[in-house]
LODOBA-272042 format. One record per residue (C-alpha): y, x, z. Coordinates in nm, 4 decimals. Each point is the difference from the previous one (the first is absolute). Layout:
<rs>
        Y        X        Z
        Y        X        Z
...
</rs>
This chain:
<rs>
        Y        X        Z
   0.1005  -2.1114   1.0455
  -0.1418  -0.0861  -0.3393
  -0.1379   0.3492  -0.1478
   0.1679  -0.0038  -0.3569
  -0.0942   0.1572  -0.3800
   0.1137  -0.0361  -0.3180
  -0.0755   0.2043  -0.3165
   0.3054  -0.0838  -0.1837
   0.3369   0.1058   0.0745
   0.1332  -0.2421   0.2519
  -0.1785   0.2383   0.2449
   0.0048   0.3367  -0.2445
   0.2773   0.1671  -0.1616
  -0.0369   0.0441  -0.3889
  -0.0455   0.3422   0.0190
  -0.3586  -0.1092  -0.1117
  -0.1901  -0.3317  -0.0199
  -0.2221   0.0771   0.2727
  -0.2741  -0.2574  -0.1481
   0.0480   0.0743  -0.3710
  -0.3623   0.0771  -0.1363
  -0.0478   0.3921  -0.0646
  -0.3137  -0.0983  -0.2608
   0.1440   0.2193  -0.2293
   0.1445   0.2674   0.1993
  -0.1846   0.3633   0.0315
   0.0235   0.2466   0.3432
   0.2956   0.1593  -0.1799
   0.2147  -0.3407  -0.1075
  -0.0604  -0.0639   0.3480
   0.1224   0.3281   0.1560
   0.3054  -0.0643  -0.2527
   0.1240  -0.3087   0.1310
  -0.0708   0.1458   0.3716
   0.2008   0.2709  -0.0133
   0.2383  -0.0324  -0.3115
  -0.0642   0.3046  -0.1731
  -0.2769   0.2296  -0.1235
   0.0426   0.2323   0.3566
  -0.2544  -0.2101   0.1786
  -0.0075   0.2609   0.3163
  -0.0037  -0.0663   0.3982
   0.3163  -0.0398   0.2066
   0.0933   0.3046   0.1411
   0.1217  -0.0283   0.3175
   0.3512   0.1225   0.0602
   0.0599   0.2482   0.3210
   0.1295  -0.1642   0.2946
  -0.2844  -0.3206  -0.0364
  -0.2512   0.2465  -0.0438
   0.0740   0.2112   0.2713
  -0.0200  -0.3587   0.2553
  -0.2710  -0.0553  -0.1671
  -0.2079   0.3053   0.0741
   0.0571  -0.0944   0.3949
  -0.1541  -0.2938  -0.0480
  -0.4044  -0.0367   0.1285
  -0.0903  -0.1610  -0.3553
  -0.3767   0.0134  -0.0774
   0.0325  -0.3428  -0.1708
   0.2082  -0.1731  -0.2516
   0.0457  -0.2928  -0.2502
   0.1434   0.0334  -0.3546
   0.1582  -0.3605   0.0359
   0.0785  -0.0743  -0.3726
  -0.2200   0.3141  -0.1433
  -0.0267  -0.1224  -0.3174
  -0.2052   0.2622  -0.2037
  -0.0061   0.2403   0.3046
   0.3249   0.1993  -0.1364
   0.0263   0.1407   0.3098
  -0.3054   0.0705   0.1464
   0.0035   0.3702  -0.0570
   0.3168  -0.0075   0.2161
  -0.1703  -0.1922   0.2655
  -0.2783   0.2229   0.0321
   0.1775   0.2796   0.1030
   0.0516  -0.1923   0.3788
  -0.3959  -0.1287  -0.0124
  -0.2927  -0.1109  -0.1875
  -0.0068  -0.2921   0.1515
   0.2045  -0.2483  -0.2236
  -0.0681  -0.3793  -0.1095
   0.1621  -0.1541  -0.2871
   0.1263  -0.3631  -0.0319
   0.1704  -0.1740  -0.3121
   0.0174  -0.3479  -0.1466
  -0.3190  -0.0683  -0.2675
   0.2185  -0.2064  -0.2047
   0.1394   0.3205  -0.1706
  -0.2786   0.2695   0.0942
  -0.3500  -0.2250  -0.0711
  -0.0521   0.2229  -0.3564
   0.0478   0.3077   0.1517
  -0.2484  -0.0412   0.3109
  -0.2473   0.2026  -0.1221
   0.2544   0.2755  -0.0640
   0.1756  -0.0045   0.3714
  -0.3354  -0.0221   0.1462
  -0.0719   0.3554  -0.1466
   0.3083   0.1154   0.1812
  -0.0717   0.1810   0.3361
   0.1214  -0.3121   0.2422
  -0.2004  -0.0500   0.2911
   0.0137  -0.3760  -0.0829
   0.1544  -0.2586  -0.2305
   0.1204  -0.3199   0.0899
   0.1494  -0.2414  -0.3362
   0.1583  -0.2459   0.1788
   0.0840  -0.3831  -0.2271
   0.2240  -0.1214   0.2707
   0.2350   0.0900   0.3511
  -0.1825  -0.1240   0.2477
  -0.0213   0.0860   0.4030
  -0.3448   0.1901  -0.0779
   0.0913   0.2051  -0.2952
   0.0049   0.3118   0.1844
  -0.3239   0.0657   0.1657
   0.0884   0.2691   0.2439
   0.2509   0.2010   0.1481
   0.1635   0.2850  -0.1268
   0.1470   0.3196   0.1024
   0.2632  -0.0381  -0.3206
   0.0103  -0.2533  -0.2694
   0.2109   0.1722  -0.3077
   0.2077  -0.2114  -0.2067
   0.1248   0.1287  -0.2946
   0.2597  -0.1935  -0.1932
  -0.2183  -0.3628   0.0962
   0.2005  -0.1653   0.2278
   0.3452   0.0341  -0.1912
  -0.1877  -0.2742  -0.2513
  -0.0425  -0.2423   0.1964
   0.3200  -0.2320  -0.0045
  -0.1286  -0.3097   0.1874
   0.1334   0.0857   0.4513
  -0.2661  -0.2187   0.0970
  -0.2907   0.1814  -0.1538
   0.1462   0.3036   0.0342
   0.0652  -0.0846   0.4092
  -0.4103  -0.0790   0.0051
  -0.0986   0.2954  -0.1934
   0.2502   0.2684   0.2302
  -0.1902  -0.2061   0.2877
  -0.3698   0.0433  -0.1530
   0.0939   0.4087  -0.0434
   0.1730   0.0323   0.3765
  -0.3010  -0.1499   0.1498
  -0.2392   0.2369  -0.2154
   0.1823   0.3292   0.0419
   0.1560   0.2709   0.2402
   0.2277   0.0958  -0.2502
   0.1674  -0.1042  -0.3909
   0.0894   0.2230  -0.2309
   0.2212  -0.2478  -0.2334
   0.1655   0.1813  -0.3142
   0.2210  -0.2795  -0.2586
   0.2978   0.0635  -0.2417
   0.2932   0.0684   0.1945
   0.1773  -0.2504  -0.1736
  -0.2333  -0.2540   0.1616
   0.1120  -0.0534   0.3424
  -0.2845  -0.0018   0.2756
   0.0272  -0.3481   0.1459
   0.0916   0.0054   0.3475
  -0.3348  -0.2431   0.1352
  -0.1693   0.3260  -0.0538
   0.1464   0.1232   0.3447
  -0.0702  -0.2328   0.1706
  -0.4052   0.0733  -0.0213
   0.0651   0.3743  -0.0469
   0.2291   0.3060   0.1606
   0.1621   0.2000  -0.1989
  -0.0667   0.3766   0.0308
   0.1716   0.1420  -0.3005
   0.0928  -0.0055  -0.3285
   0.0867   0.2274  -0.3480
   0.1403  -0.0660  -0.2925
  -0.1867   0.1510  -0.2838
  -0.0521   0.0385  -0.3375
  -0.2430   0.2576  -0.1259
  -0.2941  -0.2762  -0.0584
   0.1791  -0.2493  -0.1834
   0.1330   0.1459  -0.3207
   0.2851   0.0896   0.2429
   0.1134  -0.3371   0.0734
   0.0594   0.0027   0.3690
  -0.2140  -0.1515   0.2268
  -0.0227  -0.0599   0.4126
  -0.2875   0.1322   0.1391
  -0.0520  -0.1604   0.3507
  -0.1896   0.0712   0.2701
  -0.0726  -0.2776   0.2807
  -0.1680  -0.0437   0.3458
  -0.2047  -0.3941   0.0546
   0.1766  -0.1612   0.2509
  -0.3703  -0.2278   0.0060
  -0.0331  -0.1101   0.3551
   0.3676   0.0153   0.0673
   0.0830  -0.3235  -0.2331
</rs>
């Protein structure tokens, strides 16, 4: 299989060109077009995934798609042990500033590629990532990529986006809520999934 990656929107959706220069962008113009608004908090995590959660042996996890580490706070109520990972086409001026944040380690991935996860993870947290990618082949390799690097996904995307069904193939479903307390109250489905790695 031919490992594929694209910064324009063939592969993306336009929600934001992905490889658009951010020369002139500050921390905060960032933050803006991250989260949409001037509320630039953590998830919180509604009740039911939280509670699964909780039973869960985590002591490691990836923020897949972190971004400017929104929600590590969040993540470092489950451990301190947390790497980040995000594409360098849209993050390379604000390096300096994510390295300050308290991530174990930080990994700026240019391209998806069979190697771009070093290690395996107790959970890899996705927060509204995957719903932008539009292309099913990359997304099939990427779903692949986090299956084989994780015990468990915690995938959260707009509700009105539906979760493409390859996903289950690679991963078991455990449960889901609908939610809408961290998105300016726009619902979204928080997910919670088991690797099927070794199974496929």
């Amino acid at each position: 299989m031919n490992y594929l990656y694209s910064h324009n929107n063939s592969f993306f959706d336009t929600y934001y060109n992905w490889s658009a220069s951010n020369s002139n962008l500050t921390v905060e113009d960032m933050k803006f077009i991250i989260h949409g608004d001037d509320d630039y908090k953590p998830d919180v995590i509604p009740t039911k995934i939280n509670t699964i959660l909780k039973t869960l042996n985590i002591s490691t996890i990836l923020d897949y798609g972190a971004g400017l580490g929104r929600n590590l706070p969040l993540l470092l109520n489950y451990t301190d042990d947390i790497d980040y990972v995000d594409l360098i086409t849209y993050q390379n001026k604000f390096e300096k500033y994510i390295d300050a944040l308290k991530y174990n380690n930080r990994f700026y991935i240019s391209e998806y590629v069979p190697n771009m996860l070093e290690k395996k993870y107790d959970l890899i947290y996705a927060s509204v990532v995957l719903q932008h990618i539009v292309n099913d082949v990359l997304y099939e390799q990427i779903v692949k990529i986090l299956a084989e690097k994780s015990k468990y996904l915690i995938l959260i995307q707009h509700s009105k986006i539906p979760i493409k069904p390859i996903l289950n193939v690679y991963f078991e479903l455990i449960d889901s809520e609908i939610d809408s307390v961290s998105f300016k109250k726009e619902n979204h489905t928080w997910t919670i999934y088991k690797s099927k790695a070794g199974e496929c």
